[in-house]
C-alpha positions as CSV (number, residue, x, y, z in Angstrom):
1,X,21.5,-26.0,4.3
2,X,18.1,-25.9,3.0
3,X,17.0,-26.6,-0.3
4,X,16.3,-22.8,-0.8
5,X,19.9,-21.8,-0.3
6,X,21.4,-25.2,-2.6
7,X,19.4,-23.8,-5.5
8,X,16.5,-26.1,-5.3
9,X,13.5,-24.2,-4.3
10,X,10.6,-26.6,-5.1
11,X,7.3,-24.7,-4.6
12,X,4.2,-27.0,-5.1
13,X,0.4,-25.7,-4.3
14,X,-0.1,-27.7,-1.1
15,X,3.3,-25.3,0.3
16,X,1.1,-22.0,-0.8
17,X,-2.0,-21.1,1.3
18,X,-4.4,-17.9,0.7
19,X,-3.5,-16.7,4.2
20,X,0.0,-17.3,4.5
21,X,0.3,-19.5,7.2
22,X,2.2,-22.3,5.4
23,X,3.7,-20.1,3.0
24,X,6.9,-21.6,1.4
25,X,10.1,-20.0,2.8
26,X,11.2,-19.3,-0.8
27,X,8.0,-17.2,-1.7
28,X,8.0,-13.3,-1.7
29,X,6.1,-11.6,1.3
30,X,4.3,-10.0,-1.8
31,X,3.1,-13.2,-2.5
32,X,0.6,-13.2,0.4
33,X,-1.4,-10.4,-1.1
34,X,-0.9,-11.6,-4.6
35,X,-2.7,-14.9,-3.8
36,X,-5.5,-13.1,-1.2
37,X,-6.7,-10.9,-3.6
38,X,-6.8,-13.6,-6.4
39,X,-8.8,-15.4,-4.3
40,X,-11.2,-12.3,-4.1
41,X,-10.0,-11.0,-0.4
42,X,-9.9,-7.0,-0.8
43,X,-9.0,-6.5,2.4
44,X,-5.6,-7.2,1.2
45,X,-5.8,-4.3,-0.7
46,X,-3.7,-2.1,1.6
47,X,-1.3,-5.2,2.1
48,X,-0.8,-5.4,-1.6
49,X,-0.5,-1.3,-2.2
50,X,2.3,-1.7,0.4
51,X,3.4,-4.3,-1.7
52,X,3.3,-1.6,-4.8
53,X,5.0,1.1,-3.3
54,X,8.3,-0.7,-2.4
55,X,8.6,-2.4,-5.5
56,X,7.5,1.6,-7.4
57,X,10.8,2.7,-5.3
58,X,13.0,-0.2,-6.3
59,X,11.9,1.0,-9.8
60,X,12.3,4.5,-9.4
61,X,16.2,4.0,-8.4
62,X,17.0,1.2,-11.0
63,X,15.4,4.1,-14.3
64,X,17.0,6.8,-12.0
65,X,20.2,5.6,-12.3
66,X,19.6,4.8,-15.8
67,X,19.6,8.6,-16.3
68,X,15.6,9.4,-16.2
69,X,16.1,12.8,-14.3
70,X,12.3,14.1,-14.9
71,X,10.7,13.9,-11.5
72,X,7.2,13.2,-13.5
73,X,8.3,10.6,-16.3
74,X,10.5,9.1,-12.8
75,X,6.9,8.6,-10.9
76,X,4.8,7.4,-14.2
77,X,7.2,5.0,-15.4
78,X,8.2,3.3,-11.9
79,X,4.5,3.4,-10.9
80,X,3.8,1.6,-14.2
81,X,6.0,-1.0,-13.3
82,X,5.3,-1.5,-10.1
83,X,1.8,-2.1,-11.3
84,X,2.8,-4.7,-13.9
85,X,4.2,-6.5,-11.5
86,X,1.5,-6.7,-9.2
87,X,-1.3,-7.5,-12.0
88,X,1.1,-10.2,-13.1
89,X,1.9,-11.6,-9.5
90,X,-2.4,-11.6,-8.8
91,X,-2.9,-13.2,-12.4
92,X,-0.4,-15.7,-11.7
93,X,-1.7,-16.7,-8.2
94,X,-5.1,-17.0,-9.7
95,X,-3.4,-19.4,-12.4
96,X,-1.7,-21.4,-9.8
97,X,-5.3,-21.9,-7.6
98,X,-7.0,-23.2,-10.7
């Protein structure tokens, strides 16, 4: 069993890289694209509205079932979140390569 799966996930900088090759099993595919454009990469601009988009439709069910029935308010507020998410994921990458 690995150390992911016991609960113990230790991520350290050397088990991050800008281009994913030695990403950490533990780490988010959204990470990637999080760290790339930190690092000042816009081509992984696409990668990372990819990255938006699934997580805007992950939000979009979660207030939908919360009873948001307003197709507009249902798109502003799920987009708003999914971009949260991302400006927090590429401030925290830029954080973590101080």
């Amino acid at each position: 069993m690995s150390s992911c799966t016991s609960g113990s996930c230790p991520i350290t900088p050397s088990s991050l890289s800008v281009r994913g090759e030695d990403m950490h099993p533990c780490v988010l595919p959204s990470a990637t694209s999080a760290c790339e454009l930190a690092s000042g990469d816009w081509r992984a601009l696409p990668k990372a509205a990819v990255h938006t988009a699934g997580r805007a439709a992950l939000a979009a069910t979660g207030i939908a079932l919360a009873g948001e029935r307003n197709p507009a308010k249902l798109a502003k507020y799920s987009l708003g979140v999914a971009l949260a998410i991302e400006a927090f994921a590429i401030s925290w990458a830029r954080w973590r390569m101080r």
